[in-house]
Kinemage of the C-alpha trace (Angstrom):
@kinemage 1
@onewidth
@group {chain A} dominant
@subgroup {mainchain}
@vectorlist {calphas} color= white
{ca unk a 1} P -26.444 -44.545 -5.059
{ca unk a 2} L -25.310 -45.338 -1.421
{ca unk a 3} L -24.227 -43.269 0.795
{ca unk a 4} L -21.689 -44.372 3.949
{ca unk a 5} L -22.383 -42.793 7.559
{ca unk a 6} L -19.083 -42.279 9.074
{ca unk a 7} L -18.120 -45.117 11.806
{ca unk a 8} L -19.291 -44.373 15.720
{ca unk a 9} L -17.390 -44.640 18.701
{ca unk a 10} L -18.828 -44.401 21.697
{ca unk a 11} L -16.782 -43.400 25.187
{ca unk a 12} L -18.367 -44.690 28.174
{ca unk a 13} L -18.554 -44.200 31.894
{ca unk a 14} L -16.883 -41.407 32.162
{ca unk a 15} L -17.139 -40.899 35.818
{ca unk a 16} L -18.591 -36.617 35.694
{ca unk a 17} L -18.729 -35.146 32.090
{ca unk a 18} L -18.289 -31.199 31.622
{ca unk a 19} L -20.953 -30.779 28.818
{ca unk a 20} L -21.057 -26.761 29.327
{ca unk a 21} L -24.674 -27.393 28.333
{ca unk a 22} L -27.153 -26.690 31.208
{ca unk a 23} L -30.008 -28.514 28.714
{ca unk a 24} L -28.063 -31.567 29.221
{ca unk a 25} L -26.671 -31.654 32.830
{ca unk a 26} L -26.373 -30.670 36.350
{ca unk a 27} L -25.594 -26.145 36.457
{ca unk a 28} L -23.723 -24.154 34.263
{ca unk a 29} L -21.103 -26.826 33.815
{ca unk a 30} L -23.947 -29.150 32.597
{ca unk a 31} L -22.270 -32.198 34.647
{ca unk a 32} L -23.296 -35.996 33.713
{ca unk a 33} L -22.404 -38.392 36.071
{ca unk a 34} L -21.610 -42.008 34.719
{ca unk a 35} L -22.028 -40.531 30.975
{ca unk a 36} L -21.307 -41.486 27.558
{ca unk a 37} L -20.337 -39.606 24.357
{ca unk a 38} L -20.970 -41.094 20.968
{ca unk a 39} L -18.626 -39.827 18.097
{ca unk a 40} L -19.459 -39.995 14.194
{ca unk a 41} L -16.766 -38.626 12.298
{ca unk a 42} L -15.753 -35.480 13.633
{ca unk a 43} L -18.718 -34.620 15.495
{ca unk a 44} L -20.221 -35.321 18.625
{ca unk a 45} L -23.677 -37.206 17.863
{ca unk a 46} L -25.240 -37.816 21.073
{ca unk a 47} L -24.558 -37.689 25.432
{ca unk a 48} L -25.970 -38.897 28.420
{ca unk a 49} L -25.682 -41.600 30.556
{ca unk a 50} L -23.822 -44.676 29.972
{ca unk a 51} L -27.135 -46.994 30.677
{ca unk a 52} L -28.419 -45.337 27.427
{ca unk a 53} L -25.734 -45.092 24.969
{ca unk a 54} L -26.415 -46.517 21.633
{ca unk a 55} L -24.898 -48.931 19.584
{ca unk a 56} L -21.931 -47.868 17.783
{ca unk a 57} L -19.225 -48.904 15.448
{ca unk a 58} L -16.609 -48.757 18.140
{ca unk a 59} L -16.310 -48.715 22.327
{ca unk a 60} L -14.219 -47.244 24.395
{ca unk a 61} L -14.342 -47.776 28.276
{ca unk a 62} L -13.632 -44.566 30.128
{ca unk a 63} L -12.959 -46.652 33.168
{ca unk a 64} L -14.532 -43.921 36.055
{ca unk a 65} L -12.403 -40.752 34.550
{ca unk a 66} L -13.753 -37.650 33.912
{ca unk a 67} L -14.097 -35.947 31.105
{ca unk a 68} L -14.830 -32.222 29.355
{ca unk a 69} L -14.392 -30.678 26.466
{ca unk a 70} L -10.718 -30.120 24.536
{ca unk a 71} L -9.565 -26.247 25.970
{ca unk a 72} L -9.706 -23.054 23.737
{ca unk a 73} L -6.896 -21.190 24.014
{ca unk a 74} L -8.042 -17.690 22.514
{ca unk a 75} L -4.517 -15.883 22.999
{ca unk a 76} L -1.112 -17.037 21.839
{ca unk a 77} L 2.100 -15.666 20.068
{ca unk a 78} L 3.540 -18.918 18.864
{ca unk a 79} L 5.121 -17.457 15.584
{ca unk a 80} L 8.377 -16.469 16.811
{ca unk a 81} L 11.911 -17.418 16.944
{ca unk a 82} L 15.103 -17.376 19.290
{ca unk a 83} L 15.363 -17.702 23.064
{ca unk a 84} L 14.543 -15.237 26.623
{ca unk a 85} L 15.721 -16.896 28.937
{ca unk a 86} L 18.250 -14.803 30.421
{ca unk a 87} L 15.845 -12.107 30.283
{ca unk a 88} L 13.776 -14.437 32.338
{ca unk a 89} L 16.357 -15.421 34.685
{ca unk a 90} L 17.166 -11.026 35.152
{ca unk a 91} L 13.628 -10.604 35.513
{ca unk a 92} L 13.266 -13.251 38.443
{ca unk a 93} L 16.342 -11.503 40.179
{ca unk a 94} L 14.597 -8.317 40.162
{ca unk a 95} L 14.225 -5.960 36.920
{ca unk a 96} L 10.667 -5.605 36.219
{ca unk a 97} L 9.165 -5.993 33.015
{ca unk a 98} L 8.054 -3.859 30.090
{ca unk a 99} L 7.067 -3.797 26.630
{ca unk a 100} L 10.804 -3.245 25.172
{ca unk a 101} L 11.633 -6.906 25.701
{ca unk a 102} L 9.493 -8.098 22.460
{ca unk a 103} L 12.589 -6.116 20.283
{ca unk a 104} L 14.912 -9.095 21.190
{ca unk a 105} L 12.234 -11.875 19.716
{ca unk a 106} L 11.597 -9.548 16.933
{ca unk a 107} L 15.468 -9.728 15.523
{ca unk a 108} L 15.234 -13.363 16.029
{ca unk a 109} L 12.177 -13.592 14.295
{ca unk a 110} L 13.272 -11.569 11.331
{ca unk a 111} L 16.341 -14.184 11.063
{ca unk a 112} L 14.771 -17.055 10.930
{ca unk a 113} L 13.819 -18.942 7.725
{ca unk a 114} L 10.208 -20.191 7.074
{ca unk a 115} L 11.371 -23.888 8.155
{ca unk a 116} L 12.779 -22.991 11.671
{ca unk a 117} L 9.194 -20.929 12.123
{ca unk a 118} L 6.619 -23.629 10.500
{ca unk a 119} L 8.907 -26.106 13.229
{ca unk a 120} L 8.642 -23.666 16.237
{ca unk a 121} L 4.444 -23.074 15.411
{ca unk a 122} L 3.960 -27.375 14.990
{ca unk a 123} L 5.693 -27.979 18.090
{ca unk a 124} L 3.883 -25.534 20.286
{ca unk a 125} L 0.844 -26.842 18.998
{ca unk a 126} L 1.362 -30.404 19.449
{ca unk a 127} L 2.929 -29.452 22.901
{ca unk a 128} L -0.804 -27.987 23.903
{ca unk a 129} L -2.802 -30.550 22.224
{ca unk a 130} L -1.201 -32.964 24.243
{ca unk a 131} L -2.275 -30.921 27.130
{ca unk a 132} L -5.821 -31.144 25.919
{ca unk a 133} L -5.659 -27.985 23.969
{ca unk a 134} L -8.243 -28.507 20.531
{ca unk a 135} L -8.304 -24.739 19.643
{ca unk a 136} L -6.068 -22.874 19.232
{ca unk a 137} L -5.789 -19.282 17.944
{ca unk a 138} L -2.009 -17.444 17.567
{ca unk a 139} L -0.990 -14.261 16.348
{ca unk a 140} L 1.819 -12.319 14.371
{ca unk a 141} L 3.719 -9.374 15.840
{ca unk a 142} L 7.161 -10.361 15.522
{ca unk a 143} L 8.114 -9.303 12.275
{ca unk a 144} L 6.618 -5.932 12.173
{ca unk a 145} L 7.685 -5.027 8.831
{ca unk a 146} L 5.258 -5.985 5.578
{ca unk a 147} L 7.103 -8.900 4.197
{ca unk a 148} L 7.444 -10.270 8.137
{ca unk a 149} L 4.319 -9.861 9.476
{ca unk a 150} L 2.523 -11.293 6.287
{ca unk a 151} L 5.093 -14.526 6.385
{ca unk a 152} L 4.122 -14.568 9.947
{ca unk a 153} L 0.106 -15.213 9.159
{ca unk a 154} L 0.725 -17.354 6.023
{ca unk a 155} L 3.025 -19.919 8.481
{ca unk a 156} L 0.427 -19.363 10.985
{ca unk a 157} L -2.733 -19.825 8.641
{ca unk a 158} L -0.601 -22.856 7.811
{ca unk a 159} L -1.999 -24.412 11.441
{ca unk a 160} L -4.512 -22.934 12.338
{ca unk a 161} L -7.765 -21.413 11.280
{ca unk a 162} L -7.537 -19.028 14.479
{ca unk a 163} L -5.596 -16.367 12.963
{ca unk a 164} L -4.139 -12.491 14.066
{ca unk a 165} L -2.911 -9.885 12.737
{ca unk a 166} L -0.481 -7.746 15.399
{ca unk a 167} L 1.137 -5.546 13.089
{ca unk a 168} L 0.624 -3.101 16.374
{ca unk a 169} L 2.436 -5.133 19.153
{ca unk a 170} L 5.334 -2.562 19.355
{ca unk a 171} L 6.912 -0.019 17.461
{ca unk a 172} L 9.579 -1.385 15.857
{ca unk a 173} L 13.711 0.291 16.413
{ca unk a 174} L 13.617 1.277 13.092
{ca unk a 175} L 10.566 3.927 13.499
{ca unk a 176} L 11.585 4.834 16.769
{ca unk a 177} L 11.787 8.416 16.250
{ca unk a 178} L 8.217 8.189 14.014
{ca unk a 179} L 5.790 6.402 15.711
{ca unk a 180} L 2.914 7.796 13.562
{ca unk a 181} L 4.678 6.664 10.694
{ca unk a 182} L 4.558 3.356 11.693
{ca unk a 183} L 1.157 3.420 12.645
{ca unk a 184} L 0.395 4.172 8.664
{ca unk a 185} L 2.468 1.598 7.589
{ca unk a 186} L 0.609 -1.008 9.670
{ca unk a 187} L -3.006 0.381 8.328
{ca unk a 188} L -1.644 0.708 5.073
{ca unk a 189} L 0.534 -1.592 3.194
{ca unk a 190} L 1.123 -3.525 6.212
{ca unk a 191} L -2.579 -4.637 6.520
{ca unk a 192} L -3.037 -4.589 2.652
{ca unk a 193} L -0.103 -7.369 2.684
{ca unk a 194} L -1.773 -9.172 6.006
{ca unk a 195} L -5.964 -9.047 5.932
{ca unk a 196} L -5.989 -12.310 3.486
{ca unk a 197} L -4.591 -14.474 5.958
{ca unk a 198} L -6.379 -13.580 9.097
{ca unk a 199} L -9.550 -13.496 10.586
{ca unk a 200} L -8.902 -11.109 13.891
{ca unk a 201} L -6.798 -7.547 14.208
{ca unk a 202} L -5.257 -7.251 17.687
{ca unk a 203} L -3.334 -3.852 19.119
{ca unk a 204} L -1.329 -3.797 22.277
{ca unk a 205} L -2.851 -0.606 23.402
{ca unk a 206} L -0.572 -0.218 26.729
{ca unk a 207} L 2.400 2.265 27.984
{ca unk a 208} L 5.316 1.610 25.802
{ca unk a 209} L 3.418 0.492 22.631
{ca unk a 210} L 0.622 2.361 21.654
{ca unk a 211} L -2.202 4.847 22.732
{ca unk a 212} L -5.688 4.961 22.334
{ca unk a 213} L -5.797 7.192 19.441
{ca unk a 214} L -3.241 4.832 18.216
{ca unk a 215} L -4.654 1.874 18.543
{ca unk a 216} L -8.090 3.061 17.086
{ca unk a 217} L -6.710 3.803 13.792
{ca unk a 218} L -5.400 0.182 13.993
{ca unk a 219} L -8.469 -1.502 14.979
{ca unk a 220} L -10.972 0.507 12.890
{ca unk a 221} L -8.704 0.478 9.951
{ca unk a 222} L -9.186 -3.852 10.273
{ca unk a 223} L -12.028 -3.689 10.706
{ca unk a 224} L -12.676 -1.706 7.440
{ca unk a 225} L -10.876 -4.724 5.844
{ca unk a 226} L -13.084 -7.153 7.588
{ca unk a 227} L -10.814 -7.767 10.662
{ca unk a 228} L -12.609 -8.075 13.656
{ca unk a 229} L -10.890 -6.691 16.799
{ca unk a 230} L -8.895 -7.742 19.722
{ca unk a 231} L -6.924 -5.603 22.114
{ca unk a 232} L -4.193 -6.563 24.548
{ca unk a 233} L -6.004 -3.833 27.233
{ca unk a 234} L -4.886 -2.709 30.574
{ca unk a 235} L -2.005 -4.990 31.473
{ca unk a 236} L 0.483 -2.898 32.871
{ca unk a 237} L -1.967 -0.461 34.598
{ca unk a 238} L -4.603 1.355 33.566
{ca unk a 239} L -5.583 2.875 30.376
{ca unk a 240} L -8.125 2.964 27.427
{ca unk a 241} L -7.994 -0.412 26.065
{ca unk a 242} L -11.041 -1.961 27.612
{ca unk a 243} L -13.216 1.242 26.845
{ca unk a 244} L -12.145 1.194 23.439
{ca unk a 245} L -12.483 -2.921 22.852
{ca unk a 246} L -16.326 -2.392 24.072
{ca unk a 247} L -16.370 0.900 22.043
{ca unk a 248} L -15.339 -0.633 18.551
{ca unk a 249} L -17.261 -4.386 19.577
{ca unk a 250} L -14.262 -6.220 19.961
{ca unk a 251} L -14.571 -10.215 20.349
{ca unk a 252} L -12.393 -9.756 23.290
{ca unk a 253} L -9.983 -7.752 26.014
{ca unk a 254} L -6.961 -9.619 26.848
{ca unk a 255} L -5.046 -9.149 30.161
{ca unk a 256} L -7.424 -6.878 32.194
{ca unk a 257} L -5.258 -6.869 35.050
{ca unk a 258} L -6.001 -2.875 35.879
{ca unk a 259} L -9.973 -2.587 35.928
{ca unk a 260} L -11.855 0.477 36.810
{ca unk a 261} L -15.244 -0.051 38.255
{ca unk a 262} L -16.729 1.546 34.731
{ca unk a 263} L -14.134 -0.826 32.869
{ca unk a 264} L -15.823 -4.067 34.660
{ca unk a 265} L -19.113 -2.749 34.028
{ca unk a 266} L -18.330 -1.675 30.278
{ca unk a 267} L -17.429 -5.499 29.860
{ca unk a 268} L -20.545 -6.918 31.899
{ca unk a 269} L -22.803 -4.762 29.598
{ca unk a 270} L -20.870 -6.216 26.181
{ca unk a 271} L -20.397 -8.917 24.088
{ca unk a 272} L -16.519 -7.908 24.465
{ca unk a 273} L -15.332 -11.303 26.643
{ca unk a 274} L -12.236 -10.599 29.283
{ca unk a 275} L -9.638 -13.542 28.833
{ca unk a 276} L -7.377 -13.455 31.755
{ca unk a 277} L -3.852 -14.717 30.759
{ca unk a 278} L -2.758 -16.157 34.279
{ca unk a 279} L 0.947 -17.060 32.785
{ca unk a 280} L 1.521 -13.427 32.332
{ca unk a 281} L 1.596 -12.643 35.671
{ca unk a 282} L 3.266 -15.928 37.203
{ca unk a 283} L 6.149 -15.066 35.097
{ca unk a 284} L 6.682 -11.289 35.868
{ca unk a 285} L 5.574 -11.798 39.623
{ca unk a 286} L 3.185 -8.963 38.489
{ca unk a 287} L -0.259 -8.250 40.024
{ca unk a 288} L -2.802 -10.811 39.320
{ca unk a 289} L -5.993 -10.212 37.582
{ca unk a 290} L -8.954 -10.641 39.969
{ca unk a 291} L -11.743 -12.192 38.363
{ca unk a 292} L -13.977 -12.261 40.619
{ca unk a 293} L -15.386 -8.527 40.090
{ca unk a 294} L -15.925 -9.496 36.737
{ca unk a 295} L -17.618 -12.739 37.082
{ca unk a 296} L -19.947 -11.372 39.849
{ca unk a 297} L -20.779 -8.647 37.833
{ca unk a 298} L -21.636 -10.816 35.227
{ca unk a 299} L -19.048 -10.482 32.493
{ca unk a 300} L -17.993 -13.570 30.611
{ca unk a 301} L -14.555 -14.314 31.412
{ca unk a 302} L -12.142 -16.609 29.394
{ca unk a 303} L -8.319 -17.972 30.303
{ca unk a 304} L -5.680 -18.479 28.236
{ca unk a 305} L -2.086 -18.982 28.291
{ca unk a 306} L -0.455 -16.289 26.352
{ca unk a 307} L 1.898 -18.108 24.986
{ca unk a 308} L 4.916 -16.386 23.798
{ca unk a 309} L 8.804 -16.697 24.786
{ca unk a 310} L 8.591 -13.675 26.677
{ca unk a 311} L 6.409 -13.026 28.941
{ca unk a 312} L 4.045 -16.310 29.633
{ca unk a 313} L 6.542 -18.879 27.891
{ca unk a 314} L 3.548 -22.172 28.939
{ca unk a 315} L 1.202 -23.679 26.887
{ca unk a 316} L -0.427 -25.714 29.355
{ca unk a 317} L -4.199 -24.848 30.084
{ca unk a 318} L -4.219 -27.063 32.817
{ca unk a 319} L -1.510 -24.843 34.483
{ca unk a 320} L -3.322 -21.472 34.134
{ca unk a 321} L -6.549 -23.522 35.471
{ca unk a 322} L -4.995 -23.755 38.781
{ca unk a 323} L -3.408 -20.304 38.644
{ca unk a 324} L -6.873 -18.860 38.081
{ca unk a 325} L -7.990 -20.637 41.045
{ca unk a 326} L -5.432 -20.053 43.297
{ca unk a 327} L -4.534 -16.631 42.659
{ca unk a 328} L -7.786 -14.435 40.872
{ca unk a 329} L -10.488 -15.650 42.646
{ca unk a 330} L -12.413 -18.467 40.311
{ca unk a 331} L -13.824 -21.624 41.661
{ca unk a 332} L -13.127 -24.677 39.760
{ca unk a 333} L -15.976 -24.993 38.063
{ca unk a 334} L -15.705 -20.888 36.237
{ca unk a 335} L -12.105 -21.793 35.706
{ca unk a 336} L -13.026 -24.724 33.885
{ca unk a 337} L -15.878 -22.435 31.944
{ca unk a 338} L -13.721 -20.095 31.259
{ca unk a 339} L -10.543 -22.150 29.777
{ca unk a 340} L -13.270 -23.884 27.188
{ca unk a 341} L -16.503 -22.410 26.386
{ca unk a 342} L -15.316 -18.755 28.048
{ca unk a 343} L -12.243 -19.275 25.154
{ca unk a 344} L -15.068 -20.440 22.562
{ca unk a 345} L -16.914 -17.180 23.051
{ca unk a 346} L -13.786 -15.227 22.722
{ca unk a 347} L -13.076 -16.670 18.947
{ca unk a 348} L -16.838 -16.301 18.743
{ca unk a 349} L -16.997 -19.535 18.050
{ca unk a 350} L -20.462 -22.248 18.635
{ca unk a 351} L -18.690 -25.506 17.653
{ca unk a 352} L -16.587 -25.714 20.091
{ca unk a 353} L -15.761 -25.781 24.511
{ca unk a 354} L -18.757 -27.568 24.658
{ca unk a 355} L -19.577 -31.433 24.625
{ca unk a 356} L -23.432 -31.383 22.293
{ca unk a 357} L -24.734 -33.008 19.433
{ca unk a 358} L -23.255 -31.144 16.415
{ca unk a 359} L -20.461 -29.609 18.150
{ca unk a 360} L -16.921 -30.751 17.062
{ca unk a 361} L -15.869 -33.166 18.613
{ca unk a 362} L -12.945 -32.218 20.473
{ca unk a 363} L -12.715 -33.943 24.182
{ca unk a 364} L -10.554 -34.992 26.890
{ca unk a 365} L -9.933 -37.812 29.676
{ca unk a 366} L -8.460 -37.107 32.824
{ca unk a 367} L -6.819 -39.593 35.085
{ca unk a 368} L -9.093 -38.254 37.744
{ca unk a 369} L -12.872 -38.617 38.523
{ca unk a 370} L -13.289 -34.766 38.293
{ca unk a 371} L -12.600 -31.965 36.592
{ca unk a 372} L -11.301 -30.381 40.109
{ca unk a 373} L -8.317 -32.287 40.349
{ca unk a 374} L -7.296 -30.102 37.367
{ca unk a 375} L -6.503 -26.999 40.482
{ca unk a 376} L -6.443 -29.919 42.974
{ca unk a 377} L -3.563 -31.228 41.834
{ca unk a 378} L -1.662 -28.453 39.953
{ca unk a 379} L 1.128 -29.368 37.848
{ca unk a 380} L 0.340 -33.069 37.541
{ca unk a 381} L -0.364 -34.227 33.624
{ca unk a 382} L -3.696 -35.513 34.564
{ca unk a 383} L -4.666 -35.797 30.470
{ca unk a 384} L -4.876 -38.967 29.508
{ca unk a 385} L -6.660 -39.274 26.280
{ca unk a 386} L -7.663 -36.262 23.784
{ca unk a 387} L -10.202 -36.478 20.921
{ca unk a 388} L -9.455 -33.491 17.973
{ca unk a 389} L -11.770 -33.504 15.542
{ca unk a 390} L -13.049 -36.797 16.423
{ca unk a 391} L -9.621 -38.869 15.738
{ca unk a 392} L -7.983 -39.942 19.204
{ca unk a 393} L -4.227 -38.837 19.643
């Protein structure tokens, strides 16, 4: 019997590759100058310089741009219907934001059909993959009854393998007066209905959702079902989330805009990553997160866009790259990091935000000879060419 290898394609002189792999390159970012990346089906088979590439199936000439691998974008609410912009447009003239605004996407979600949402979740995704986004995880949280959150993760599972269960994002109108009800419902039937379809349980443990005791019962009642934990922690100032994400071995702490010195040092001592979600805080002109405390105290830091229509309504990487630089204190080079193999370890994932033999091979071109220009040149669509799972878009 004979067995077929899958056909080879190998991308050459690629002016400076991001590898992420310090056994392969130049410092963290494991930089190859004038490299090459062979491809055999959906993996990445071998990298180094072009001089030594091997002979493959196909070629493709990088011609002197630079390349890294596709971004992970650990934190997105793409399941959702309807529109915010004049809540935008009032927010930009002054009111500041809270919580309360998810209500409005929440009716809207709970009137749309299953078409209208499986539409809305495609086009986000192709809308970030042409951005050079490869992973991609997304959550529920706009239904936030049974039936809607679990139609939420079955059109979401329906996309992605990067799945979460927010049952907790808010407490919904209709248990306004019974919060702890609500809070059974969602470790009850709620995440009877909704563990099958995803892999993570996330709480929005913040003023104007829910507390710590709260959001323990959430999280340790997922994890009981085999959920592993998330937490939207310290956003709008500071609180318990990041003490209880470390606490309960979260795979990550999302926002972290409010830090205390033990918070930062809770997260340097963890597994727990901090993914800074840069969009947040361009779009409610709120503080910014600093990174830099975190970073230099040796906590591994992720971005992301946060996604979702209102609060951080982008989906571009890129964008929240320069943001991260600008704004919270990252170099190029950690933003970079952070936006693929920082997003990697936040989905606790080894196959991908990194350009190695046997990783997946998701990669990008930019029409640039560095990955710098990404914050050099902020707002330009520098992606040229993306690899997903070894097929070129």
């Amino acid at each position: 019997m004979t067995t077929t290898s899958a056909p080879t394609t190998a991308i050459t002189h690629i002016a400076q590759l991001v590898t992420n792999d310090p056994s392969l390159g130049a410092g963290p970012l494991g930089l190859i100058q004038d490299a090459a990346v062979v491809i055999e089906g959906d993996r990445i088979a071998w990298v180094g310089t072009s001089s030594k590439a091997p002979a493959t199936d196909n070629a493709v000439d990088a011609a002197g741009r630079a390349g890294l691998p596709g971004f992970v974008d650990s934190h997105s609410h793409l399941v959702f219907a309807g529109d915010r912009t004049a809540e935008f447009n009032a927010r930009m003239s002054g009111r500041p934001y809270s919580a309360g605004g998810i209500r409005t996407t929440v009716a809207a979600t709970r009137a749309a059909g299953d078409d209208e949402l499986h539409a809305n979740v495609a086009r986000y995704l192709a809308e970030g993959l042409r951005q050079g986004t490869t992973t991609q995880e997304t959550k529920s949280g706009y239904g936030l009854t049974v039936e809607d959150e679990a139609r939420a993760l079955r059109i979401a599972a329906a996309h992605t393998d990067e799945v979460t269960f927010l049952g907790a994002h808010i407490v919904p109108p209709d248990y306004a007066d019974d919060p702890a009800g609500y809070v059974e419902l969602v470790t009850g039937p709620m995440l009877d209905a909704c563990a099958p379809h995803a892999r993570w349980v996330d709480v929005f443990c913040e003023r104007g959702a829910f507390d710590g005791d709260q959001a323990r019962a959430v999280l340790t009642a997922g994890k009981a079902r085999g959920l592993v934990p998330r937490v939207h922690a310290n956003q709008l100032g500071h609180g318990p989330g990041v003490q209880l994400a470390v606490e309960l071995g979260a795979a990550s702490a999302d926002h972290c805009t409010h830090l205390s010195h033990a918070d930062i040092d809770a997260l340097a001592q963890s597994d727990t990553v901090a993914t800074l979600l840069p969009g947040a805080e361009f779009s409610t002109r709120a503080t910014w997160p600093d990174a830099r405390p975190l970073l230099d105290a040796g906590a591994t830091v992720a971005l992301s866009t946060d996604c979702n229509p209102g609060s951080s309504f982008t989906s571009s990487m890129p964008f929240c790259i320069a943001l991260a630089v600008r704004d919270m204190g990252m170099t190029p080079d950690e933003a970079v990091w952070s936006a693929t193999a920082g997003g990697a370890r936040a989905l606790r994932r080894t196959d991908v935000g990194r350009i190695a033999p046997g990783a997946r091979a998701d990669l990008l071109l930019l029409d640039a000879p560095s990955h710098v220009h990404l914050a050099y040149r902020p707002g330009v669509p520098l992606v040229t060419d993306v690899w997903h799972k070894g097929v070129r878009l």
